[in-house]
C-alpha positions in Angstrom: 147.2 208.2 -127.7 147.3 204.4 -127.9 146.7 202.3 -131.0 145.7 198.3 -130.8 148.2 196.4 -132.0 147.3 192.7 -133.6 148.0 190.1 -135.8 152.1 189.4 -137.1 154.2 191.3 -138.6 156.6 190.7 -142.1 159.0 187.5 -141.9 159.2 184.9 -139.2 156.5 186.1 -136.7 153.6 185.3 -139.1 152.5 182.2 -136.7 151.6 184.8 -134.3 148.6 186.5 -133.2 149.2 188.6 -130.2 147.4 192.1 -129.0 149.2 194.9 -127.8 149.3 198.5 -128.4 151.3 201.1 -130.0 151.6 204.1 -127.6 152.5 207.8 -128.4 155.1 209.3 -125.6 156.3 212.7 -127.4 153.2 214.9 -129.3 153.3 216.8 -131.7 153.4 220.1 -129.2 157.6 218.3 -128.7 155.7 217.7 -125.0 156.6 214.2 -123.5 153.5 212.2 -122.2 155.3 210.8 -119.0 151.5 208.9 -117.8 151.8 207.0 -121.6 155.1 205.7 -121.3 154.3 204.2 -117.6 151.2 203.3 -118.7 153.0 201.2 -122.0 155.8 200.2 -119.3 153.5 198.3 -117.4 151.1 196.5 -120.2 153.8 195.6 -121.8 155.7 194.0 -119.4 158.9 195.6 -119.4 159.7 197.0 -115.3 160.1 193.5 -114.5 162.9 192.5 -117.5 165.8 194.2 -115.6 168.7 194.3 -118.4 167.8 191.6 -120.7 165.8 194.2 -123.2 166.4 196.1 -126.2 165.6 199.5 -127.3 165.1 199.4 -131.6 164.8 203.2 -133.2 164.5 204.5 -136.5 165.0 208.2 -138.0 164.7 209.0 -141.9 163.0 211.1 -144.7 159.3 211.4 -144.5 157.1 208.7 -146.1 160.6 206.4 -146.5 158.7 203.7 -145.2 159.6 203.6 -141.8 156.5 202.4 -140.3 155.9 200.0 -142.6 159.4 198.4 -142.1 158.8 198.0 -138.7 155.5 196.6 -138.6 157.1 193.7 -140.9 160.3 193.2 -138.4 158.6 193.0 -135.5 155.2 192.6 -136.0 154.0 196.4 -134.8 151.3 197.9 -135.9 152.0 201.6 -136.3 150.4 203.5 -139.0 151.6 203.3 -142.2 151.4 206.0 -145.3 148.9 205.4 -147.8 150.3 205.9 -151.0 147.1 205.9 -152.8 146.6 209.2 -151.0 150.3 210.8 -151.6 153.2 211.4 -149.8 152.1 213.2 -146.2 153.1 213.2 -142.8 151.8 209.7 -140.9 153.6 209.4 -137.9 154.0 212.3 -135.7 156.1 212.8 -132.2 157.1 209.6 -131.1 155.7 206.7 -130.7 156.3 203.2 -129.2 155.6 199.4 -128.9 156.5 196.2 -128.1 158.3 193.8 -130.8 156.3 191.0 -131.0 157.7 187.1 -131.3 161.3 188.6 -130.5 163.5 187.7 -127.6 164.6 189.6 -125.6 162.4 192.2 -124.8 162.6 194.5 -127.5 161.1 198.4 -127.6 160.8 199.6 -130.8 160.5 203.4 -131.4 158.9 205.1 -134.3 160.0 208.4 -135.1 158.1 211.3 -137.1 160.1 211.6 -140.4 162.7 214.3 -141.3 162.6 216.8 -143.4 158.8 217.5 -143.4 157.1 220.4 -144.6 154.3 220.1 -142.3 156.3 221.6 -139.2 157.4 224.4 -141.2 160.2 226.4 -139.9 160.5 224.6 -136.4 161.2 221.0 -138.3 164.8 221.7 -138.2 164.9 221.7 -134.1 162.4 218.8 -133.9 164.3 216.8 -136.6 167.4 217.2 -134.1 165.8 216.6 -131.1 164.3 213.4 -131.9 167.3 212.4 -133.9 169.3 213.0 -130.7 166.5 210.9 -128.5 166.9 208.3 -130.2 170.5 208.2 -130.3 170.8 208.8 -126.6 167.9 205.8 -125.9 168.3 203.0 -128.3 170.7 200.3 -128.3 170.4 200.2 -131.8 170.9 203.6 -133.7 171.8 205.3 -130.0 175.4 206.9 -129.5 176.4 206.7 -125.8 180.0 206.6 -124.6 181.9 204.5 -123.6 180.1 201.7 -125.1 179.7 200.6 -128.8 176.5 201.5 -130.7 175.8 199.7 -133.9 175.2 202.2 -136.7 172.7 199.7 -138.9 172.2 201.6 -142.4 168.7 200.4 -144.3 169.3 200.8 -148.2 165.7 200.7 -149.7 164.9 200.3 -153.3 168.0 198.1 -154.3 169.1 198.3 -157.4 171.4 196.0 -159.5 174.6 197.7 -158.0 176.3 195.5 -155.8 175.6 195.7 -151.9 179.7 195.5 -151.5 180.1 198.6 -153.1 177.6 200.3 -151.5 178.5 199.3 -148.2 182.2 200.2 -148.9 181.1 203.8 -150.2 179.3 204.4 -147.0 181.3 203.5 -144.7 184.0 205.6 -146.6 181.4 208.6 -146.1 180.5 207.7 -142.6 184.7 208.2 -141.9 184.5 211.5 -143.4 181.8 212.6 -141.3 183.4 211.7 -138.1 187.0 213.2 -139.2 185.2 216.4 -139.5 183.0 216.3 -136.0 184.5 218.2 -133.3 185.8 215.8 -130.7 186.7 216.5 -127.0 190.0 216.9 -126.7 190.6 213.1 -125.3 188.8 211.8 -128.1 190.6 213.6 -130.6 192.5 210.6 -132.1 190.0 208.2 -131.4 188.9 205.9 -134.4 185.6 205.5 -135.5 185.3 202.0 -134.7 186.1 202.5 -131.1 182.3 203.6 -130.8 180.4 202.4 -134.0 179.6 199.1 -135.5 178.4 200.3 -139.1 176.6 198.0 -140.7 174.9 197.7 -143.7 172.0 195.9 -145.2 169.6 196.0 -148.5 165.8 195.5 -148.9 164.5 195.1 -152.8 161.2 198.1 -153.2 158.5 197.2 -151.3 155.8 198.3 -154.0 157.8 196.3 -157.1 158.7 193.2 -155.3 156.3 192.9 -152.6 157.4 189.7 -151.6 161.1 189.6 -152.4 160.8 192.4 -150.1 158.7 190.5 -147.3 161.3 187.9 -147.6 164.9 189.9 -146.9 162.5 191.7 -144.4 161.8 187.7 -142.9 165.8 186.9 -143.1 166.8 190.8 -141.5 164.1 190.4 -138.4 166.4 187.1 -137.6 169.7 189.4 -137.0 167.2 191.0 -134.4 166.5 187.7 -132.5 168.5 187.6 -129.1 170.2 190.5 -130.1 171.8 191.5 -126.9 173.7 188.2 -126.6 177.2 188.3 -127.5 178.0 188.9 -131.5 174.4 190.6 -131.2 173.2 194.1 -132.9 172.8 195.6 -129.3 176.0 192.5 -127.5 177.7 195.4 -125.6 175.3 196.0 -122.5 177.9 198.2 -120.2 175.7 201.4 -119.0 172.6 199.8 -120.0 169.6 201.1 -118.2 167.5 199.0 -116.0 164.3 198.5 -117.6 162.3 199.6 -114.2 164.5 203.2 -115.2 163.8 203.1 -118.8 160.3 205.2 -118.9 162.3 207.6 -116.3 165.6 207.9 -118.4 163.9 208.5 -121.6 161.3 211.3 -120.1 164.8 213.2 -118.6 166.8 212.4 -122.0 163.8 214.3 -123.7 163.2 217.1 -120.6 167.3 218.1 -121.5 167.0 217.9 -125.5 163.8 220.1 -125.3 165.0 222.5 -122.6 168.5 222.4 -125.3 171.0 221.9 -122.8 173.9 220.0 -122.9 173.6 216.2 -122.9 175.9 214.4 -120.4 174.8 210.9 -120.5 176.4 209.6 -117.5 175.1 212.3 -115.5 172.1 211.1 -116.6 172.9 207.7 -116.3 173.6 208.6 -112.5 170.5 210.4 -112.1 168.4 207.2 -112.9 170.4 204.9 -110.9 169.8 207.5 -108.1 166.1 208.0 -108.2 165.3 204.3 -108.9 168.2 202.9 -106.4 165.9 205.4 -103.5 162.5 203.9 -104.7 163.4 200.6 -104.3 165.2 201.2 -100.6 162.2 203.6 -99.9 159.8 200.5 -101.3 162.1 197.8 -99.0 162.3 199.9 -96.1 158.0 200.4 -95.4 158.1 196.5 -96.0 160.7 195.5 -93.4 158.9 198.0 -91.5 155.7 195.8 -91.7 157.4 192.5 -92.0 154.7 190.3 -89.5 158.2 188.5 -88.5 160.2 191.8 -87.6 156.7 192.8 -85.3 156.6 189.4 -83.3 160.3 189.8 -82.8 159.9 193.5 -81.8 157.0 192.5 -79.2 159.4 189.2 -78.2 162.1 191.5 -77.7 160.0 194.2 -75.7 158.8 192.1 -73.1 161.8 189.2 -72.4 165.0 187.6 -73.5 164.2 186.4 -77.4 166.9 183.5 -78.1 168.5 183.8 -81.8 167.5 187.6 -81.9 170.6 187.9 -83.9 170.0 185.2 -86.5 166.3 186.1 -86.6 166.7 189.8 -87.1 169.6 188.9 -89.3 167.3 186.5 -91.8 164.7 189.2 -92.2 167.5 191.8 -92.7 169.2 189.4 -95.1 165.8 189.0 -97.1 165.2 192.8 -97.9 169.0 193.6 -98.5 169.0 191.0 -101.1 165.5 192.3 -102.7 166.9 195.1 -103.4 170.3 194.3 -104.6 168.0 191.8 -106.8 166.1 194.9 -108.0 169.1 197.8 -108.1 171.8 194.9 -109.6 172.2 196.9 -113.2 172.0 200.0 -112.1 175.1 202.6 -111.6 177.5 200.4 -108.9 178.5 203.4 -106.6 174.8 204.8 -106.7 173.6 201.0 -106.0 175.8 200.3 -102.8 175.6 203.6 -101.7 171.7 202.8 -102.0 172.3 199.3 -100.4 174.0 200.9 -97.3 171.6 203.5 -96.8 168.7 201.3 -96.7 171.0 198.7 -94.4 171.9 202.3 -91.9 168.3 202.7 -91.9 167.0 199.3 -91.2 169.7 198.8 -88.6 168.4 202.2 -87.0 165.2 201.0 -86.6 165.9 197.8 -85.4 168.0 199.1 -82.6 165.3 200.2 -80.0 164.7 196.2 -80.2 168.7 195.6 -80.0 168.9 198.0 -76.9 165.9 196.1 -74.9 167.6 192.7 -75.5 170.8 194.0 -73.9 168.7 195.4 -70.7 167.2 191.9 -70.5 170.3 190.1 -70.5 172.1 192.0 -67.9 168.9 191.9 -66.1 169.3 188.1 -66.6 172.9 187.6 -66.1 173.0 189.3 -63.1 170.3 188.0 -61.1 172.1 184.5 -62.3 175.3 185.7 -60.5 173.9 186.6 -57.4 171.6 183.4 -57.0 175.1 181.3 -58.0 177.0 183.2 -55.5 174.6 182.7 -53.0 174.6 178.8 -53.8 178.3 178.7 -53.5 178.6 180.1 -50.3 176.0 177.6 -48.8 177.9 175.3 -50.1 180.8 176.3 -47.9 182.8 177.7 -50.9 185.5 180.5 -50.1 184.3 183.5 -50.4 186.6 184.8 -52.8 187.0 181.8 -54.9 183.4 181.7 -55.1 183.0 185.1 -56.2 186.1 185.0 -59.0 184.2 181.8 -59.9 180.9 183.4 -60.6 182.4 186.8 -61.8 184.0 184.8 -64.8 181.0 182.3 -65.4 178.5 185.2 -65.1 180.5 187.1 -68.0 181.1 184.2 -70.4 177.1 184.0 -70.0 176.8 187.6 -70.9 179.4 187.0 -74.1 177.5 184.1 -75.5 174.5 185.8 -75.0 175.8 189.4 -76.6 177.1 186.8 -79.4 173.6 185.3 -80.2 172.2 188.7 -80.2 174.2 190.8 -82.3 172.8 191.8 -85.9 176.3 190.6 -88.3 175.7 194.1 -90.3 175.6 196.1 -87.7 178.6 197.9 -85.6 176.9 199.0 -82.3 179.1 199.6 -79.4 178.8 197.2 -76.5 181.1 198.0 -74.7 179.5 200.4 -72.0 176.7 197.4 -71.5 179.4 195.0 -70.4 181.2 197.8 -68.3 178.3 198.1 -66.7 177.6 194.8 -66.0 180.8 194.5 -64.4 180.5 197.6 -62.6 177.1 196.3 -61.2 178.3 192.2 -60.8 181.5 193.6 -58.6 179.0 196.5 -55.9 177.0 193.6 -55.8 180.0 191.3 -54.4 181.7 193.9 -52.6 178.1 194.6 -50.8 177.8 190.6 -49.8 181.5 190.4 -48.7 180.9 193.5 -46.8 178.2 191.8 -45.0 180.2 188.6 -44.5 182.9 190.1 -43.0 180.5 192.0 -40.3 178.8 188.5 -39.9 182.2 186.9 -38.9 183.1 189.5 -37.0 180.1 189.4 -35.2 180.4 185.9 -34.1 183.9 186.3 -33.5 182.9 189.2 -31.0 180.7 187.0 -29.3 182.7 184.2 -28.8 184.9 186.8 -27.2 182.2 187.8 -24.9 181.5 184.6 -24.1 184.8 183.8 -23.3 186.1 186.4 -21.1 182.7 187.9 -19.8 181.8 185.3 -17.2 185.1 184.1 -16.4 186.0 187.5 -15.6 183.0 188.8 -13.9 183.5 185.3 -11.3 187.3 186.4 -10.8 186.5 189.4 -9.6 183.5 188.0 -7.9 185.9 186.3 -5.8 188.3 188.5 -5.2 191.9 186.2 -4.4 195.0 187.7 -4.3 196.0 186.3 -7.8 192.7 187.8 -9.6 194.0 190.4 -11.8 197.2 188.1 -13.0 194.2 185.4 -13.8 192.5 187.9 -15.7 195.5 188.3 -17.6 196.0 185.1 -18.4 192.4 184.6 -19.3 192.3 187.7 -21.8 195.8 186.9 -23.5 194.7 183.3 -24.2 191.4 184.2 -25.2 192.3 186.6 -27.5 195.2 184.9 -29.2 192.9 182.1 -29.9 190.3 183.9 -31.3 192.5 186.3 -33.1 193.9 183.5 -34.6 190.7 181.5 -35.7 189.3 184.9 -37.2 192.6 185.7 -39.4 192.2 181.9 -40.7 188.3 182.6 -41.4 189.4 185.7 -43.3 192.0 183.7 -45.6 189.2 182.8 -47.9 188.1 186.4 -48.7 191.9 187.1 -49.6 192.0 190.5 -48.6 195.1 192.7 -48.5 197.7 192.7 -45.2 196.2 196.3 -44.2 192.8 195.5 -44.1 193.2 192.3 -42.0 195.8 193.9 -39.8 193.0 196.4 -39.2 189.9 194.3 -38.5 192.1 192.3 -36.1 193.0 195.2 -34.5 189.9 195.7 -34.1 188.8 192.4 -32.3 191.8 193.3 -29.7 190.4 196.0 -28.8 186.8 194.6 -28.4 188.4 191.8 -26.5 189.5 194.7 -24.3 186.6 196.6 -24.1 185.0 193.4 -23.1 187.1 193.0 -19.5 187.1 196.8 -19.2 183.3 196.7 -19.0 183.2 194.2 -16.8 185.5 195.7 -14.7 183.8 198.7 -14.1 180.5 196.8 -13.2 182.5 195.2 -10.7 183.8 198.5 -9.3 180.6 200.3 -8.9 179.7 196.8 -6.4 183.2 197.2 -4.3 180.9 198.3 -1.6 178.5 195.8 -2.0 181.1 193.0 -2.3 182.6 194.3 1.0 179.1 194.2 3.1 179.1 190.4 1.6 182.4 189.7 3.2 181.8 191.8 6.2 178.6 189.9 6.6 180.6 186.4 6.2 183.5 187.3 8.6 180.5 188.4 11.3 178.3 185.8 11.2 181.2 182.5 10.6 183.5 181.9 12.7 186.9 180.5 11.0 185.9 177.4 10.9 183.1 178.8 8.4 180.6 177.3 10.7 177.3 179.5 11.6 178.8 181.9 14.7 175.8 181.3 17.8 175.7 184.4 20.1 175.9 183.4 23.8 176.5 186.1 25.3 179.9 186.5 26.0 181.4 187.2 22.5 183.7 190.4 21.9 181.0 192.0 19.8 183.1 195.0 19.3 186.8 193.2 18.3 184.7 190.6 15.7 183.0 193.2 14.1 186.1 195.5 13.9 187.8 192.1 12.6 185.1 191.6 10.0 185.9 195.2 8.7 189.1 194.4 8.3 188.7 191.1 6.9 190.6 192.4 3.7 193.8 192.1 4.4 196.2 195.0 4.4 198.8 193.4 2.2 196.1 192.1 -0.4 195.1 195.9 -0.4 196.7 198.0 -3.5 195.7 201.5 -2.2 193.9 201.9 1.0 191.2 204.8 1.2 193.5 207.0 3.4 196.4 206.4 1.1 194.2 207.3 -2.1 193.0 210.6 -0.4 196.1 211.5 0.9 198.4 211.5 -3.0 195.5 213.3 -4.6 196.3 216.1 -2.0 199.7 215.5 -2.2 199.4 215.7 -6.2 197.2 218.8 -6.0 200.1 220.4 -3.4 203.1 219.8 -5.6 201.3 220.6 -9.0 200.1 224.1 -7.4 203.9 225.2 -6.9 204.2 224.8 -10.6 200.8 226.6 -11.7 201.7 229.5 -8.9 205.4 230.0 -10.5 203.5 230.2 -13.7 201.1 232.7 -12.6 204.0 234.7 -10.9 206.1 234.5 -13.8 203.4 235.8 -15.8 202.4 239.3 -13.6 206.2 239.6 -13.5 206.4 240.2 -16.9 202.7 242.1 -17.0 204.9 244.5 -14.3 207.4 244.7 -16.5 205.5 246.2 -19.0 203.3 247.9 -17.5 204.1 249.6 -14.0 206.8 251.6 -15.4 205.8 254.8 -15.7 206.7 257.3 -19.1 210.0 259.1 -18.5 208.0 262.2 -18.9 206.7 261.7 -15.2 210.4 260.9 -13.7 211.4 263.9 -15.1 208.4 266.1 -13.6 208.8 264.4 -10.7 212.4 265.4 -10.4 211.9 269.0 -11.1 208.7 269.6 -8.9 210.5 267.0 -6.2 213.5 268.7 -5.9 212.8 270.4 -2.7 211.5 267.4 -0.8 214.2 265.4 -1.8 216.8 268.3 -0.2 214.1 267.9 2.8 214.9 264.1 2.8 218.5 264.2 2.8 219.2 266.9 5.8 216.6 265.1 7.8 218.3 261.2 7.8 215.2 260.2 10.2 212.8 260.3 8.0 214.1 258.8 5.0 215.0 255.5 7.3 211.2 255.4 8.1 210.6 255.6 4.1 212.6 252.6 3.7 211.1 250.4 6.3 207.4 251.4 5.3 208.1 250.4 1.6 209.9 247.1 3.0 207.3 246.4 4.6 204.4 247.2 2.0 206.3 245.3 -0.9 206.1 242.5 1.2 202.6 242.9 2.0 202.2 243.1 -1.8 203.8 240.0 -2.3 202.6 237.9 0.2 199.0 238.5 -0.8 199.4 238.9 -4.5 197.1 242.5 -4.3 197.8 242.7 -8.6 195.9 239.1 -8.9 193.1 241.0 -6.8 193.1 244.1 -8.8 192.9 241.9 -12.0 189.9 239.9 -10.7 187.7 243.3 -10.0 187.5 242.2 -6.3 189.7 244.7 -4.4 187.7 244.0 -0.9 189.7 241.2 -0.4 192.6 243.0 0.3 191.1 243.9 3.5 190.7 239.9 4.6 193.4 237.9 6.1 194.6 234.9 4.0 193.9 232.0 6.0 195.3 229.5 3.0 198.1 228.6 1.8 198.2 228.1 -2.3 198.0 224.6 -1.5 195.7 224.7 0.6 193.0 226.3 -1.8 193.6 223.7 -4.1 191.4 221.6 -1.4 188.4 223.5 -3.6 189.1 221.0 -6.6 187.3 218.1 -6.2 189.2 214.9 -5.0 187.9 212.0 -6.8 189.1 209.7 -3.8 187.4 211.6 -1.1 184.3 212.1 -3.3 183.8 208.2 -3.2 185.1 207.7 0.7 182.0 209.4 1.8 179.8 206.2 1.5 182.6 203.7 3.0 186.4 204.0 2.2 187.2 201.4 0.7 185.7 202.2 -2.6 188.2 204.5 -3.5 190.7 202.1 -3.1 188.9 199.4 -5.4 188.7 202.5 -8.3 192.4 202.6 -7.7 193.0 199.0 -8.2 191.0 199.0 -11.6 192.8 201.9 -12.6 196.1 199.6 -12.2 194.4 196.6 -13.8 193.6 198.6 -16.8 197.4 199.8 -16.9 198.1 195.9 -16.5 196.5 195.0 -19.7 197.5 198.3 -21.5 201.4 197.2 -20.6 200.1 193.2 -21.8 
């Protein structure tokens, strides 16, 4: 229910005319109208006052003028008793308005008289719980540890005895009354002033002395006047509820008195702060959410490297987090920032999708910077390694300044792996372009090399002098030297450690080898053409190199054997003959060794096995025994015994009949050995002879490489 409010009330806000309305939050079913008091909330102004409002309430008999005395002090309008009509009940529940002409914001609560007769039997727990509402919500009349309330006692009706000695008997009576309430334990020795301001104050009869009455009510509604500043009714603001928590405090303060539980006000008080604290992070959250700045800077950061995403991100941050603070700043402390950094967590949780894709653009960025400035270096005809340490460290401060200009100040997001990564990526990347520097200079190093030795050595042996293979010597040591020396001065700039260099240098050595090895080899597989050249020189030039004219009577036979042998014998390493005849010789002397081996081997096979069990001697004995008596009377035939098993162990000897038996070929015991062991060995192939078929003297030029090889193996 809502009743129009107009006009000014009593003393000092006559000049006024101002609409508003008197709204009733608590029925007369005890219920609380939670819709009314939002709805009187927000006509009236007071979400937006934050702690700078007071909270006026007043309890007393029925019909002691109540109403009326408020619609005087502040210029309400709440129904008033008509006296005409006698004594009844006017007000009923609770009702509220706004004080009109009265900074600050003031609240002022009308309250459905005690003691009335119209509740019956349930007046008693409605007086109580209304009494104890308005305690618990006014800063007035409201007790509330641990700040003071002041206790303002109305007389009405004064009389002619002095307000001195009124105000001293009540405060006497006021004393007794709190030395008998039942105080915690903590509070048992606490004075009454350490929570109360009692004051006390006189009004003349309102129906007598109308307007001596109107006046002390003028000079009273001034003590209400800024009455939360300091010396005010309501100075002491600690634990004051917000204004935007008031309507919510005052419907829980009456959901715990009605339900007739225990009232623990800072519970309550924490309650508030809670609940209001999470609607204004919920409220500051959904608008960060759809800030139009915090979008473009999400789709900037999306799609490229944003510069000042930090500062940005960290001004819209900024904005919200101090909204709020702006909004939660009376409320509980500990409920507040533990608000403030729950919203902050959230915000920072959102925003880090945004924070994540800035990160994969820089390194994207730095990166591809660090391998376009490496590149550059190197063309420039930088080292290799003072390029790259160059870069490395450039390439990182980049990534720093960048991380620094992107980083949200409330935020404590690990960076760490990015940067590892970076690293990780910025040194493969280098190791991969070193990598294929080294094999570049190596390759041109190799070719230098073949270039070098190749053709020089291919025309030594082209030629054939007597000196050739000490030339070739000389040729590949110099060669090689100078280019091993060149490459370990190219690989100075990529300052590699001693074992890798030692290795790759190795390395070109042996290349440098391979190279005259090759070339070598071509030249032996042409010995035989080389030789038809000179033979084809020698026949056809006489000594004085001069074309040879046939007349007629020219030794055909002696030139031509004189052009074969127009190599001379001494320039000849290993003739054909000679190379034929050691790899016999070496296949003759090796055999003795592999036969004393095999010997040595059915010896011990013998050993082992031709024995026979001592069983069979012993049979043989006993079943023997009159042959052997045979034997000795007959001296003859026992000297034929002997020289048959001379002869047959010789036999057995000679033609190794065990090596036959073991091969499954006992036939060829019956055919003559026409061999010797090292004459079998002929079967293996001689790698001489194979080559003397086409002309001899190729054999001879594979020996002479073989001793050219051994040449450079000793160099």
């Amino acid at each position: 229910m809502e009743v129009p409010i107009s006009g000014g009330g009593g003393g000092g806000g006559g000049g006024e005319s101002i609409s508003c309305h008197a709204s009733q939050v608590v029925g007369t079913d005890g219920e609380m109208d939670g819709e009314a008091m939002a709805r009187f909330a927000a006509g009236a102004g007071l979400l937006g006052r934050g702690l700078s409002y007071a909270v006026v309430s007043i309890v007393g008999p029925q019909g002691s003028g109540k109403s009326t005395l408020l619609n005087h002090l502040f210029g309400t309008s709440f129904t008033e008793m008509d006296a005409l009509k006698g004594r009844s009940q006017t007000t009923k529940g609770i009702w509220i308005a706004k004080a009109v002409g009265i900074e600050p914001f003031t609240v002022v609560m009308d309250l459905e008289g005690t003691d009335g007769r119209e509740r019956g039997e349930d007046d008693t727990a409605f007086e109580k719980q209304s009494a104890l509402f308005a305690l618990a919500v006014s800063d007035i009349v409201m007790i509330n540890f641990p700040r003071k309330t002041t206790l303002l006692l109305v007389i009405r009706d004064k009389t002619k005895t002095p307000l001195e000695y009124l105000t001293q008997a009540l405060k006497e009576d006021i004393q007794k009354i709190w030395n008998a309430v039942r105080k915690p334990e903590v509070y048992k020795e606490a004075a009454l002033s350490e929570f109360f301001n009692v004051e006390v104050t006189a009004l003349s009869s309102y129906e007598e002395k109308e307007n001596l009455f109107k006046e002390q009510v003028g000079q009273f509604r001034q003590r209400f006047i800024h009455s939360i500043a300091p010396g005010g009714l309501a100075a002491d603001r600690r634990g004051v509820i917000p204004a935007s928590g008031f309507c919510l405090s005052a419907l829980q303060i009456w959901k715990v008195i009605r339900e007739n539980k225990d009232l623990n006000l800072p519970a309550h008080k924490i309650m508030v702060a809670t609940v209001r604290c999470e609607e204004i992070a919920d409220e500051k959250l959904k608008s960060f959410i759809s800030d139009k700045g915090w979008l473009e800077l999400e789709t900037a950061a999306n799609s490229g490297l944003v510069p000042g995403f930090g500062k940005k991100l960290n001004a819209i941050l900024d904005f919200y987090l101090s909204e709020y603070d702006t909004e939660a700043m009376y409320f509980d402390e500990d409920v507040r920032t533990a608000k403030h950094e729950q919203l902050e967590s959230e915000i920072l949780k959102h925003t880090y999708h945004a924070f994540k894709k800035m990160l994969e653009h820089l390194h994207h960025v730095v990166l591809n910077k660090f391998k376009s400035d490496l590149d550059q270096s190197l063309r420039s005809g930088e080292g290799f390694a003072a390029s790259a340490r160059y870069c490395v460290q450039s390439s990182m401060a980049e990534f720093d300044a960048g991380l620094r200009d992107a980083l949200v100040k409330h935020a404590e997001w690990d960076t760490t792996k990015v940067r590892s990564k970076l690293e990780q990526h910025i040194e493969a990347h280098a190791t991969s372009v070193r990598g294929t520097k080294l094999a570049e200079l190596k390759a041109n190093y190799e070719k230098k090399l073949l270039d070098t030795l190749a053709g020089p050595v291919q025309s030594i042996l082209e030629t054939g002098e007597k000196d050739s293979w000490a030339c070739i010597r000389r040729l590949y040591r110099h060669g090689t030297e100078s280019a091993i020396l060149a490459f370990s001065a190219s690989l100075s700039e990529f300052e590699l450690d001693q074992t890798t260099i030692h290795k790759m240098v190795m390395e070109l050595r042996e290349h440098a080898r391979s190279i005259v090895e090759e070339k070598a080899r071509e030249e032996a597989g042409n010995v035989l053409m080389r030789m038809k050249e000179r033979f084809s020189t020698v026949l056809s030039r006489d000594k004085d190199s001069m074309p040879r004219t046939w007349k007629g009577n020219e030794d055909i036979r002696a030139i031509t054997r004189e052009a074969r042998l127009a190599v001379s014998e001494k320039n000849m390493l290993i003739t054909p003959v000679q190379c034929k005849s050691i790899w016999r010789q070496f296949n003759a002397e090796t055999e003795y060794a592999v036969a004393q081996a095999i010997s040595m081997q059915e010896a011990h096979r013998r050993s082992n096995n031709w024995l026979p069990p001592a069983w069979t001697v012993l049979l043989l004995a006993i079943l023997g025994y009159n042959e052997f008596i045979f034997l000795l009377r007959n001296p003859l035939y026992l000297l034929g015994l002997f020289v048959a098993f001379v002869v047959s162990y010789a036999a057995w000897l000679q033609y190794d009949i065990t090596a036959y038996f073991r091969h499954g070929t006992p036939e060829e015991l019956l055919a003559p050995a026409s061999t010797s062991p090292s004459a079998s060995s002929s079967k293996l192939q001689e790698p001489g002879a194979a080559t003397v078929s086409g002309s001899g003297a190729v054999s001879g030029s594979k020996f002479t490489v073989i001793i050219l090889f051994s040449g450079l193996q000793q160099r």
